[in-house]
Kinemage of the C-alpha trace (Angstrom):
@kinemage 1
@onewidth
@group {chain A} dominant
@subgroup {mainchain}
@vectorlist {calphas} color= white
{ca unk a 1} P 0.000 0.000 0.000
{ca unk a 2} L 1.770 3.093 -1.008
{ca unk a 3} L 1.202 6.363 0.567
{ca unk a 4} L 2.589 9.938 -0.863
{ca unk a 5} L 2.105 13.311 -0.673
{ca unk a 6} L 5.762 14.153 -2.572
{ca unk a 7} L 5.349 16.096 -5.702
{ca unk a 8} L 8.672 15.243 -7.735
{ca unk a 9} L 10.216 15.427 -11.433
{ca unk a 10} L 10.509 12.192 -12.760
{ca unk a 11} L 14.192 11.608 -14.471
{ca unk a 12} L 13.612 9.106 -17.317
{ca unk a 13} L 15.976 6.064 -17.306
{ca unk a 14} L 15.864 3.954 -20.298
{ca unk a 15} L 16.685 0.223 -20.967
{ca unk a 16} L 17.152 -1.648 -23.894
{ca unk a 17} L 15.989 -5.572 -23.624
{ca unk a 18} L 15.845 -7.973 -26.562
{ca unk a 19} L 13.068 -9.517 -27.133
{ca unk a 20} L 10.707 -8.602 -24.579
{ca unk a 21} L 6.891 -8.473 -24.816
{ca unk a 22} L 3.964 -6.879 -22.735
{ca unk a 23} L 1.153 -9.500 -23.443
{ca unk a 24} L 1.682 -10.543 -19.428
{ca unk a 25} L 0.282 -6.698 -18.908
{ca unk a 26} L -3.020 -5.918 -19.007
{ca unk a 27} L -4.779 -1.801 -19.150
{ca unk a 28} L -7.687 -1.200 -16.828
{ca unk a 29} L -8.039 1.986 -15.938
{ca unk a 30} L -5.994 3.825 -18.082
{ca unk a 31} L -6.056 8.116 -17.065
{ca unk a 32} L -7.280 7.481 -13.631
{ca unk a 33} L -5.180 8.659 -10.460
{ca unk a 34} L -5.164 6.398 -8.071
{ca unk a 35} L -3.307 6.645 -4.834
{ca unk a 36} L -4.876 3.257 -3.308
{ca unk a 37} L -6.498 -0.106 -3.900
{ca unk a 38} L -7.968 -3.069 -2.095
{ca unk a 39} L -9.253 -6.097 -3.525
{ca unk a 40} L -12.736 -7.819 -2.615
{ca unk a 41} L -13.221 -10.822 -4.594
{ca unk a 42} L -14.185 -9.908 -8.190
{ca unk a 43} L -13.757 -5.803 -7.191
{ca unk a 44} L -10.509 -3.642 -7.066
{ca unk a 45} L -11.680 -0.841 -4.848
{ca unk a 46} L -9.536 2.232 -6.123
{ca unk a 47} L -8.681 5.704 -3.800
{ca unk a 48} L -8.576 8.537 -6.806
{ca unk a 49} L -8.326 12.151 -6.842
{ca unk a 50} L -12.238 12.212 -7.957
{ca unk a 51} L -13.530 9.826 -5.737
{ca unk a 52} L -13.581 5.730 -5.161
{ca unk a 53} L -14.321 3.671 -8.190
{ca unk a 54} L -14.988 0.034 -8.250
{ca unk a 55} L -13.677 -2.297 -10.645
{ca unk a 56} L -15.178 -5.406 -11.644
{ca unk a 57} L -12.777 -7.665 -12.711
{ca unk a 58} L -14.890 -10.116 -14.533
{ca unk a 59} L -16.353 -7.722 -17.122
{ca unk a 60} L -14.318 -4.853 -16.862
{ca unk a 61} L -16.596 -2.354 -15.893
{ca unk a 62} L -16.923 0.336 -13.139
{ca unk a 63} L -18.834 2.449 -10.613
{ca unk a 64} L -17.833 5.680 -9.379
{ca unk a 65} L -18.689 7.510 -6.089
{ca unk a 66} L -18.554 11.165 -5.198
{ca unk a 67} L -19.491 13.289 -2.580
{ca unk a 68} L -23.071 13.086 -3.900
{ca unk a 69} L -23.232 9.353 -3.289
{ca unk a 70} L -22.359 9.942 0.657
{ca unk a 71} L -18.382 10.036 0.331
{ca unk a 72} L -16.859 11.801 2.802
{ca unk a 73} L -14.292 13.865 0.257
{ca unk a 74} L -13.695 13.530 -3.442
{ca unk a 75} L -9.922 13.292 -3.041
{ca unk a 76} L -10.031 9.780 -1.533
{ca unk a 77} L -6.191 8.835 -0.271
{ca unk a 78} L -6.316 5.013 0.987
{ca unk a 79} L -8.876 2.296 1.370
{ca unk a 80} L -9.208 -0.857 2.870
{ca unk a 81} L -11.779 -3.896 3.160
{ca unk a 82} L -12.288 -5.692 6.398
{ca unk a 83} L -13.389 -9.376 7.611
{ca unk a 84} L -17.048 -8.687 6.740
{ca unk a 85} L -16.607 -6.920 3.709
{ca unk a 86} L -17.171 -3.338 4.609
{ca unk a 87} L -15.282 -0.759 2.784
{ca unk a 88} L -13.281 1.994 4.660
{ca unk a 89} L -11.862 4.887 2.866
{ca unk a 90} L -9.482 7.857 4.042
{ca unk a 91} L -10.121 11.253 2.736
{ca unk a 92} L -7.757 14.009 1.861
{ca unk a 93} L -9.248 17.501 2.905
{ca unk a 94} L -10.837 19.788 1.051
{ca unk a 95} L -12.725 23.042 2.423
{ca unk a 96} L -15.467 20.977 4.061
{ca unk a 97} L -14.856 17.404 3.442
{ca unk a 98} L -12.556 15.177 5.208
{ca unk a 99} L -12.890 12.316 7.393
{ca unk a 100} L -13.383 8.653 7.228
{ca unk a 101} L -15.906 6.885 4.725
{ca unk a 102} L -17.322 3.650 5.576
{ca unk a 103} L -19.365 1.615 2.813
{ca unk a 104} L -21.612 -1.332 3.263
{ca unk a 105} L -22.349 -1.622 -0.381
{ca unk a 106} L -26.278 -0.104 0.913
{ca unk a 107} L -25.311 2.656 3.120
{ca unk a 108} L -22.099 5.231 3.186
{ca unk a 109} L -21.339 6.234 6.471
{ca unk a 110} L -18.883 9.481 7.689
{ca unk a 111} L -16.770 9.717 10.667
{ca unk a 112} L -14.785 12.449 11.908
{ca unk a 113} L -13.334 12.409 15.473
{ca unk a 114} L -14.039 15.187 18.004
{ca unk a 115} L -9.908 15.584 18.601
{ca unk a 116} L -9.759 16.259 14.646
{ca unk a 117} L -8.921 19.573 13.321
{ca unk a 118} L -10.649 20.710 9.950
{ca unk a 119} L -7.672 20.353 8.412
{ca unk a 120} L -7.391 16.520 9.002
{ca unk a 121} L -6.174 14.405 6.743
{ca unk a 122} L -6.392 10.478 6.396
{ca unk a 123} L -3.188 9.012 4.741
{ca unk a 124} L -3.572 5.174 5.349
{ca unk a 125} L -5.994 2.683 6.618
{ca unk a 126} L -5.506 -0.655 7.459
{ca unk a 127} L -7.294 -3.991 8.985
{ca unk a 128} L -5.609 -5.988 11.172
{ca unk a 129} L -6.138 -9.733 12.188
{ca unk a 130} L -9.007 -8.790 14.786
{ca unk a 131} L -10.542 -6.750 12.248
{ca unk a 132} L -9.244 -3.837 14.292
{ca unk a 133} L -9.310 -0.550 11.868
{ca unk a 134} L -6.317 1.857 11.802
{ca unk a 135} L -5.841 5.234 10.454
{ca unk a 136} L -2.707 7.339 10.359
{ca unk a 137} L -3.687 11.097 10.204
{ca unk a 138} L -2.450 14.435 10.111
{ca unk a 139} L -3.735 14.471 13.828
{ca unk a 140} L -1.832 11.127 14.911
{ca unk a 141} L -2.398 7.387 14.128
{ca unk a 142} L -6.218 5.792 15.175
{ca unk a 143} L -7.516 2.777 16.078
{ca unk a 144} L -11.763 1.872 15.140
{ca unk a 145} L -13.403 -1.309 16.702
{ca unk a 146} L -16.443 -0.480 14.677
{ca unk a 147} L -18.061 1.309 18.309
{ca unk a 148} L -15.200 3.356 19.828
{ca unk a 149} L -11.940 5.260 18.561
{ca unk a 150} L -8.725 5.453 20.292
{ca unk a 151} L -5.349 7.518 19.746
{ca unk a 152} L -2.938 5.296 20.166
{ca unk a 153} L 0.209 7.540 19.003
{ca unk a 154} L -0.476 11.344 18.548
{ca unk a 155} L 3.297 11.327 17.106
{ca unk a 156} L 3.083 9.481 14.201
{ca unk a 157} L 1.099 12.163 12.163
{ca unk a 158} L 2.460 11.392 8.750
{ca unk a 159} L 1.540 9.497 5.136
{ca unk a 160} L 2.887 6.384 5.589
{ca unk a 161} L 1.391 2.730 5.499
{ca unk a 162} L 1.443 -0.278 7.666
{ca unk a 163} L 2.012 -4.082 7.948
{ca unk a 164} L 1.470 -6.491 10.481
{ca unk a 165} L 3.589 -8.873 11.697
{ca unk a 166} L 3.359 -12.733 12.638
{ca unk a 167} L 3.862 -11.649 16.142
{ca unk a 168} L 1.115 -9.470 16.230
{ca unk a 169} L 3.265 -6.302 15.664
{ca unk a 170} L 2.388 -3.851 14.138
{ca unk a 171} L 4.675 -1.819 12.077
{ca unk a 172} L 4.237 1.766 10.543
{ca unk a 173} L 6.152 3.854 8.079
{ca unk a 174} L 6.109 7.642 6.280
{ca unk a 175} L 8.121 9.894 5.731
{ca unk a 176} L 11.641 8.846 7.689
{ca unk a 177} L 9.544 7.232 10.599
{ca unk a 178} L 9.548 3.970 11.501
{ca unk a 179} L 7.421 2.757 14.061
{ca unk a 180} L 6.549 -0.909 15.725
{ca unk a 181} L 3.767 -1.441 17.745
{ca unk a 182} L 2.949 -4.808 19.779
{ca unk a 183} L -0.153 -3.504 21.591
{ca unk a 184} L 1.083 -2.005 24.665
{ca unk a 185} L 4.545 0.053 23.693
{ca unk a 186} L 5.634 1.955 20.659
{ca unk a 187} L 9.383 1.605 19.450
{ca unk a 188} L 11.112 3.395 16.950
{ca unk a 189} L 13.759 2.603 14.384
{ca unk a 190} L 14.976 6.303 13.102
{ca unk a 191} L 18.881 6.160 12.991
{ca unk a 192} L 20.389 9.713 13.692
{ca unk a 193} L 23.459 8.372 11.878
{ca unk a 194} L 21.713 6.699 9.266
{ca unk a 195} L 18.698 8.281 8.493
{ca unk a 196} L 16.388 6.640 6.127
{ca unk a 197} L 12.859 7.450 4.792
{ca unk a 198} L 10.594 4.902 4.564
{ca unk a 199} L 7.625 5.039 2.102
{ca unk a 200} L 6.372 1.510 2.300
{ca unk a 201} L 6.447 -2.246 4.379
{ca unk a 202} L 5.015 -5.898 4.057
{ca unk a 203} L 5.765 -8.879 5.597
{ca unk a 204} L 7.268 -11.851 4.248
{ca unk a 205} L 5.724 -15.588 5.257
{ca unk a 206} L 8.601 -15.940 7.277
{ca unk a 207} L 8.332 -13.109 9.202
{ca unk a 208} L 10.685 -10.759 7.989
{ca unk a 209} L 9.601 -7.256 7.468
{ca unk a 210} L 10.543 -5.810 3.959
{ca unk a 211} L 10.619 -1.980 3.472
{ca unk a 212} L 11.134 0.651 0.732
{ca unk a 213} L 12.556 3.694 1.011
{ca unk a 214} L 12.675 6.855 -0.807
{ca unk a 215} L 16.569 6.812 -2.094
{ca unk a 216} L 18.345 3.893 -0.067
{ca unk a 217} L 16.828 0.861 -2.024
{ca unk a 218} L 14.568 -1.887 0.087
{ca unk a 219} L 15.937 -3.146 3.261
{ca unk a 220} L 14.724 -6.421 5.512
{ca unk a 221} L 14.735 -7.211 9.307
{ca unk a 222} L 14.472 -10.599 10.703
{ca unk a 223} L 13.716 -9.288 13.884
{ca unk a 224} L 17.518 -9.107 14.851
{ca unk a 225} L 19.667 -8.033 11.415
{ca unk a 226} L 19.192 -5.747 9.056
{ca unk a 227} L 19.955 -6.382 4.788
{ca unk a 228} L 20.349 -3.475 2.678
{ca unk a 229} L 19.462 -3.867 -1.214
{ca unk a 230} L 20.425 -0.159 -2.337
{ca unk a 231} L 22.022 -1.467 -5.280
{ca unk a 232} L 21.670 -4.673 -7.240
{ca unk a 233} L 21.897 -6.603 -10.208
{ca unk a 234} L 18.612 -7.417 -12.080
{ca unk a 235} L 17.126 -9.462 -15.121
{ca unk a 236} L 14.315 -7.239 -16.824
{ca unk a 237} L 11.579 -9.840 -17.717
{ca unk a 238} L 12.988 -13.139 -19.202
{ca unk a 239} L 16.302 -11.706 -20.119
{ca unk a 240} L 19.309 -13.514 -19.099
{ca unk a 241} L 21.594 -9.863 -19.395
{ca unk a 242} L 22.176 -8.920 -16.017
{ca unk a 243} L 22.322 -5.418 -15.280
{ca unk a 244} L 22.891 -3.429 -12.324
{ca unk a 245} L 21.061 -0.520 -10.991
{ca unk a 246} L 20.140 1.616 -7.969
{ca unk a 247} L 16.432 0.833 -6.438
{ca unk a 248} L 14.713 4.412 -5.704
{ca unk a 249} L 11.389 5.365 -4.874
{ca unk a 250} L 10.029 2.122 -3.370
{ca unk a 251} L 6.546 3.108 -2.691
{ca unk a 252} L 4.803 -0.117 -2.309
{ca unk a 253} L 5.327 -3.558 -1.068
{ca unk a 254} L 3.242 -7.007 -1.366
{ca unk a 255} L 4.338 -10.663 -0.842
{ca unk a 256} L 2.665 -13.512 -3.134
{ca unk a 257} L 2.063 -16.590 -1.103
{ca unk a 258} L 5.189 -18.316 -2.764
{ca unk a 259} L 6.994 -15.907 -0.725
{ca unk a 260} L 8.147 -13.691 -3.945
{ca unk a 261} L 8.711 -10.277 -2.672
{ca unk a 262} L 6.575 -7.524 -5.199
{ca unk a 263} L 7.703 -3.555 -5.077
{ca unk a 264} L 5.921 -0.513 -6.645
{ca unk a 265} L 8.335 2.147 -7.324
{ca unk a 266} L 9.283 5.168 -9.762
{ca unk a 267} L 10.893 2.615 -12.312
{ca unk a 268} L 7.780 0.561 -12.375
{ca unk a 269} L 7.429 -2.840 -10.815
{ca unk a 270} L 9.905 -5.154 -9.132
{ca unk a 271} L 9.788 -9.063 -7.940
{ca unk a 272} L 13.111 -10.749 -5.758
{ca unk a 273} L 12.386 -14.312 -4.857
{ca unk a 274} L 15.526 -14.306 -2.275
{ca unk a 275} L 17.422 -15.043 -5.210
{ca unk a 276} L 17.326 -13.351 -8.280
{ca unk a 277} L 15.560 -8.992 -8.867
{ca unk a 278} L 13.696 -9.036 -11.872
{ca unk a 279} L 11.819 -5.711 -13.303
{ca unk a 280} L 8.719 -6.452 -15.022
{ca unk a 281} L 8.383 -3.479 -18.184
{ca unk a 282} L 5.747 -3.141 -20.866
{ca unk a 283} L 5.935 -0.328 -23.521
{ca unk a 284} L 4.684 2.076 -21.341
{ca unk a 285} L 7.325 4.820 -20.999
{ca unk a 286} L 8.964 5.480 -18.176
{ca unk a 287} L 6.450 8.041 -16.022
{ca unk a 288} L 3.393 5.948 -16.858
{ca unk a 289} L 5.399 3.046 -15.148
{ca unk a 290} L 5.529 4.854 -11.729
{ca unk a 291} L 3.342 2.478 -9.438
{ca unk a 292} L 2.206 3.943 -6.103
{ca unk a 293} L 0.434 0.471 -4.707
{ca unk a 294} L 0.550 -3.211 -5.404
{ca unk a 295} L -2.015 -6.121 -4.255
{ca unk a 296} L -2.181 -9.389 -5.330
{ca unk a 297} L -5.440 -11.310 -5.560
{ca unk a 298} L -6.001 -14.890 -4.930
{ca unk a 299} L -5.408 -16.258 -8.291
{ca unk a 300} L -2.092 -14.975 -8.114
{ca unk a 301} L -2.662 -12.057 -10.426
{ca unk a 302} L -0.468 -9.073 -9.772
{ca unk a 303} L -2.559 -5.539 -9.464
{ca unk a 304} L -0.776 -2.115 -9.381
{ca unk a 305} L -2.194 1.267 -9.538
{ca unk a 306} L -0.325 4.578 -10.063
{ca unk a 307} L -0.922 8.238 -11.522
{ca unk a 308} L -2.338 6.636 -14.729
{ca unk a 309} L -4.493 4.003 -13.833
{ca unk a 310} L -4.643 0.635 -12.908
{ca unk a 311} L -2.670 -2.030 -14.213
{ca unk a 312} L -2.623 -6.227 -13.835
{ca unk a 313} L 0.423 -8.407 -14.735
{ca unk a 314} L -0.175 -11.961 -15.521
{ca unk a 315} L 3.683 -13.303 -15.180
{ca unk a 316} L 4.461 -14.776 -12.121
{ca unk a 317} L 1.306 -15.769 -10.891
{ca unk a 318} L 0.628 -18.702 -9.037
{ca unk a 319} L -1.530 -19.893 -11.839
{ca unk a 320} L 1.507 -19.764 -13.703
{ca unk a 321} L 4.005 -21.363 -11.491
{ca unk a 322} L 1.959 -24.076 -10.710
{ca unk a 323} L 1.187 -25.071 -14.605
{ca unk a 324} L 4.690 -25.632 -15.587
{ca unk a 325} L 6.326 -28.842 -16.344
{ca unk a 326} L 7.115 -31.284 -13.782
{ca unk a 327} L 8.844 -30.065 -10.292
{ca unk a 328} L 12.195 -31.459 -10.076
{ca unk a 329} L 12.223 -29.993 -6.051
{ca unk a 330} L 10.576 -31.433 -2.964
{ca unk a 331} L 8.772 -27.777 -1.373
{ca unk a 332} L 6.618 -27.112 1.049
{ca unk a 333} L 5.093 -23.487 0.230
{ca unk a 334} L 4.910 -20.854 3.268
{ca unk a 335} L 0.850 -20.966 4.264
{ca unk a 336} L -1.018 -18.104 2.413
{ca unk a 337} L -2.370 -16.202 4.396
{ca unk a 338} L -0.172 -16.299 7.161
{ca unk a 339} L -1.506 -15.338 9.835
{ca unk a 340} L -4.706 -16.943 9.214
{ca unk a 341} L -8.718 -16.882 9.883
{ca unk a 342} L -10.129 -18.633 10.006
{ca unk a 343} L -8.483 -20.801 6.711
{ca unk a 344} L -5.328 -20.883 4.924
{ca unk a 345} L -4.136 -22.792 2.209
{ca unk a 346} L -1.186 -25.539 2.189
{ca unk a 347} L 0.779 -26.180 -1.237
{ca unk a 348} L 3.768 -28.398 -1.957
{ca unk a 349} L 5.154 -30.269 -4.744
{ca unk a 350} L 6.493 -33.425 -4.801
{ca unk a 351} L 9.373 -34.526 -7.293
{ca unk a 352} L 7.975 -37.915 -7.876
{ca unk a 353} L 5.293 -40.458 -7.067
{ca unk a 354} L 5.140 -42.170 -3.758
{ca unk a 355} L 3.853 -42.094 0.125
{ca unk a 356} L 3.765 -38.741 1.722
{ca unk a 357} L 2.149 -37.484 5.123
{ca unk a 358} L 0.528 -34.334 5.301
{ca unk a 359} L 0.351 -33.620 8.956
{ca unk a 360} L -0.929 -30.185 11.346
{ca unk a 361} L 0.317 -30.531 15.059
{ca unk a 362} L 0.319 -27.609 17.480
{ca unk a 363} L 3.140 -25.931 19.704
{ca unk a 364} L 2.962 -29.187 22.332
{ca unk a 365} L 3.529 -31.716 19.204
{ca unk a 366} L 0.018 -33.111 19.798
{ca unk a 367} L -1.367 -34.345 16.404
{ca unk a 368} L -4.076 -31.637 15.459
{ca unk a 369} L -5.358 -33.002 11.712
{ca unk a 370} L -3.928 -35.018 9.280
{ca unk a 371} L -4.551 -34.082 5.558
{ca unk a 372} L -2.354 -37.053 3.642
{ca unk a 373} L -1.147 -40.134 4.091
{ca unk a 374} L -1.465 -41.985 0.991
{ca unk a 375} L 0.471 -42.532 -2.208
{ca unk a 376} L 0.819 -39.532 -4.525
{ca unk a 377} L 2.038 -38.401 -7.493
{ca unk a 378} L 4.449 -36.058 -8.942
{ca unk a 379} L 3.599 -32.232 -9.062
{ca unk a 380} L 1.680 -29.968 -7.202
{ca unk a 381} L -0.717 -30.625 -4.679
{ca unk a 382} L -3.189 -28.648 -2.125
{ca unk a 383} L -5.033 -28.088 0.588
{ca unk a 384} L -6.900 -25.835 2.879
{ca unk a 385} L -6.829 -25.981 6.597
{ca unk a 386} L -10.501 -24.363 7.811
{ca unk a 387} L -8.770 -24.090 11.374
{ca unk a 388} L -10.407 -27.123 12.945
{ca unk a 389} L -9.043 -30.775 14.366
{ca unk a 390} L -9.575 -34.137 13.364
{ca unk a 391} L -12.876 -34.306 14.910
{ca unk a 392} L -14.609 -31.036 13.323
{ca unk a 393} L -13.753 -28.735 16.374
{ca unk a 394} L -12.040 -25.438 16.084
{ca unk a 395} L -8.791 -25.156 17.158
{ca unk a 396} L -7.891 -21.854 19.592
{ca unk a 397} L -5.002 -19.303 18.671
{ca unk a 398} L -1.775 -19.990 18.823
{ca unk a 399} L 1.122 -21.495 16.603
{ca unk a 400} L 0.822 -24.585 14.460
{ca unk a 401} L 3.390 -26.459 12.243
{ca unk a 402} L 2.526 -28.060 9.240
{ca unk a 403} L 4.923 -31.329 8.698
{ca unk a 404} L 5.655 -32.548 5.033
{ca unk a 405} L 7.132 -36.227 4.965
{ca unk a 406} L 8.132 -38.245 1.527
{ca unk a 407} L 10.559 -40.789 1.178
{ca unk a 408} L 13.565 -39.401 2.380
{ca unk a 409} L 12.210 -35.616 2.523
{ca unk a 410} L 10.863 -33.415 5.313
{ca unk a 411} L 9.623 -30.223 5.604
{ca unk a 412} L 8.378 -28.258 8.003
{ca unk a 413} L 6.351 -24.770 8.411
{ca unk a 414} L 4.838 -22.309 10.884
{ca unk a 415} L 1.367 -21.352 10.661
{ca unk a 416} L -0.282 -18.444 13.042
{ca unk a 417} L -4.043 -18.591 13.988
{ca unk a 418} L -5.203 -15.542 15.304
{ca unk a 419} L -9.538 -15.837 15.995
C-alpha cells in the first residue's frame, strides 16, 4: 500500500531488452489517479483524486462515487476492506470534506473524530487480524473497533502505510519514521546516523519485514539483522543480461504466497524471490510506469495502480508457477495467508510419485489433523486448513506447524491462527 504526498520530477531512465513483450500486462483503468487499492473478490476498490471507483474484474466495468453518493471527500487517499466486507476509505481535505468513509455496499457512512482539526487528513488505513481498523492522520495514528476510537500515538502524524507482523506487531512507516507497535509500547527505528525514509512495508511468510525507502533501495529485518538492497543486479523480464542498478522510490510492497517479494516504485514494478531482482516493463514509458500500490489477488494475479491508472500483470502468478512442467524440487510453500482466519491454504510439490504425510500438530507436538497419508504423485498438490481438528472442532489461537514427509524428505512450516 503506497502512501505519498511528494510532488517530484521524474528523471527518465531507459533500458534496452531484446526480445521482450507486454502481453503478461493488461490496461484497466488507463487516465485514472489512483493513490490506493484493495481487492474484494471480483472488485478492485480504487482511492482517486475524484472519488472511489470500483472495478469489476470479470467484465471490466466500473462504478464511481462522489461526494453526492455519501463520500466523505472527493480526493479519496487510501482504502481498505475488512473481515465482513465493509469498505473503509481515508479522505484528503478539502474546504469541508474530510474524514473517514465507511461503505456497506447499501449505506455510506462518515466519521470524523471530536480531537480532529478541519484540516485533518487520512493518509492510510488498514485492517488488522481482529478486524481492528487503523488510520494514520495528520492528527496522529487511530484505532476503530467499529463502536469506539482510540489515539494510540499522537506522534506518528504522517503518510505512511502499515504491515502487520506474525507476532502481532504492528509496524508503521512515512516519511523517515519507523514505528513498531505490539499492543502495549511503541518503538522506533529512526537512525540519527543513518537516516532513512521509509515510504512503504510488508511482511514476508517468514516473518521478515521488507521496506522501501525513498533513495536507499529496500531493506529487511528478521527481527535481529538488518539487509540493505540499495544497489543490485537485475534481469528485466525473461532476459538472461544482467544489469545493475540503484532501487529508488520504493513506494509499495506485497508478498505472493510463494513468498516472492513484489515492489511498486518510480521505475515501475519489481519481484526478488531471495534469489534473483527481476523488473517487469511493458511499452509504457517510463512516467506511466511509476506504481504507487501493489495487491495481489487470490489467483495470483499481480494488481498495481499509479498516476495513470490501474494495471494487472499476468507473469508470475501462481496460476503460472503451478502449470509448468514437472517439479524437479521437494517444497513445502509458506501458508497463504499467514496469519490466518479462520483458513489458509497448504501447497507443496512433490518430485515424484510415492507415500507422503501431510500432517498439522500444534506448539505441544500433539497431532491436530492429518490431511495425507497416501500414495501420490508427482507435481503440485493442495489443501486448505478451515482451522479445525480431526474431529470437526475449532482449534484456539496460537502457533501450528505443518509437517511434510516423503521418502527421504521433510519439511516443516509455521502457521499463526489468530480468531
Amino acid at each position: 500500500m503506497m502512501k505519498t504526498l511528494y510532488s517530484f520530477v521524474v528523471i527518465a531512465v531507459f533500458f534496452w531488452s531484446a526480445g521482450f513483450t507486454d502481453d503478461l500486462w493488461e490496461t484497466h483503468l488507463e487516465n485514472m489517479y489512483i493513490h490506493d487499492i484493495a481487492i474484494e473478490n471480483d472488485y478492485i476498490w480504487c482511492a482517486t483524486d475524484s472519488g472511489v471507483v470500483k472495478y469489476n474484474t470479470v467484465n471490466n466495468s466500473f462504478i464511481r462515487y462522489t461526494t453526492d453518493d455519501g463520500l466523505a471527500g472527493n480526493d479519496v487517499f487510501a482504502v481498505a476492506v475488512d473481515h465482513n466486507n465493509i469498505k473503509w476509505f481515508g479522505v484528503l481535505q478539502y474546504y469541508e470534506q474530510r474524514g473517514v468513509s465507511r461503505f456497506d455496499d447499501t449505506e455510506w457512512t462518515t466519521y470524523i473524530h471530536e480531537s480532529w482539526r478541519n484540516s485533518t487528513d487520512i493518509f492510510s488505513v488498514f485492517v488488522d487480524t481482529y478486524n481492528l481498523k487503523w488510520f494514520v492522520t495528520s492528527d496522529g495514528t487511530y484505532s476503530f473497533d467499529d463502536q469506539k476510537w482510540i489515539l494510540q500515538s499522537k506522534y506518528h502524524d504522517i503518510p505512511g502505510n502499515m504491515a502487520l507482523d506474525q507476532e502481532g506487531i504492528l509496524w508503521i512507516v512515512g516519511e523517515g519514521s519507523l514505528l513498531s507497535f505490539d499492543g502495549k509500547i511503541w518503538n522506533s527505528f529512526f537512525d540519527y546516523d543513518e537516516p532513512y525514509s521509509y515510504l512503504s512495508v510488508a511482511v514476508d511468510n517468514n516473518n521478515i519485514k521488507w521496506f522501501g525507502t525513498e533513495v536507499n533501495g529496500i531493506r529487511s529485518f528478521d527481527g535481529a539483522n538488518w539487509t540493505d538492497y540499495e544497489r543490485v543486479q537485475y534481469y528485466i523480464n525473461d532476459s538472461t543480461f544482467a544489469r545493475e542498478e540503484n532501487i529508488e522510490w520504493i513506494y509499495a510492497a506485497a508478498v505472493d504466497q510463494h513468498n516472492t517479494k513484489w515492489f511498486g516504485s518510480i521505475m515501475g514494478l519489481w519481484s526478488f524471490n531471495d534469489q534473483y531482482w527481476r523488473l517487469h516493463k511493458d511499452d509504457r514509458d517510463q512516467y506511466e510506469r511509476v506504481i504507487y500500490d501493489v495487491e495481489i489477488d487470490s489467483n495470483g494475479i499481480i494488481w498495481s495502480a499509479g498516476p495513470n491508472g490501474l494495471y494487472s500483470y499476468h507473469g508470475s502468478t501462481v496460476t503460472s508457477v503451478l502449470k509448468t512442467k514437472e517439479p524437479v524440487e521437494f517444497i513445502l510453500f509458506p501458508n497463504h495467508p499467514n496469519p490466518f482466519n479462520p483458513s489458509t491454504t497448504l501447497t507443496y510439490t512433490l518430485p515424484s510419485s510415492g507415500f507422503a504425510s501431510l500432517v498439522i500438530y500444534n506448539v505441544t507436538g500433539q497431532k491436530v489433523r492429518e490431511f495425507v497419508s497416501d500414495t501420490l504423485t508427482a507435481g503440485t498438490h493442495s489443501f486448505v486448513w478451515d482451522g479445525k481438528d480431526s474431529l470437526g472442532n475449532p482449534v484456539s489461537s496460537g502457533i501450528y506447524f505443518s509437517r511434510l514427509i516423503s521418502g527421504k524428505y521433510q519439511a516443516t512450516a509455521k502457521m499463526l491462527l489468530i480468531r
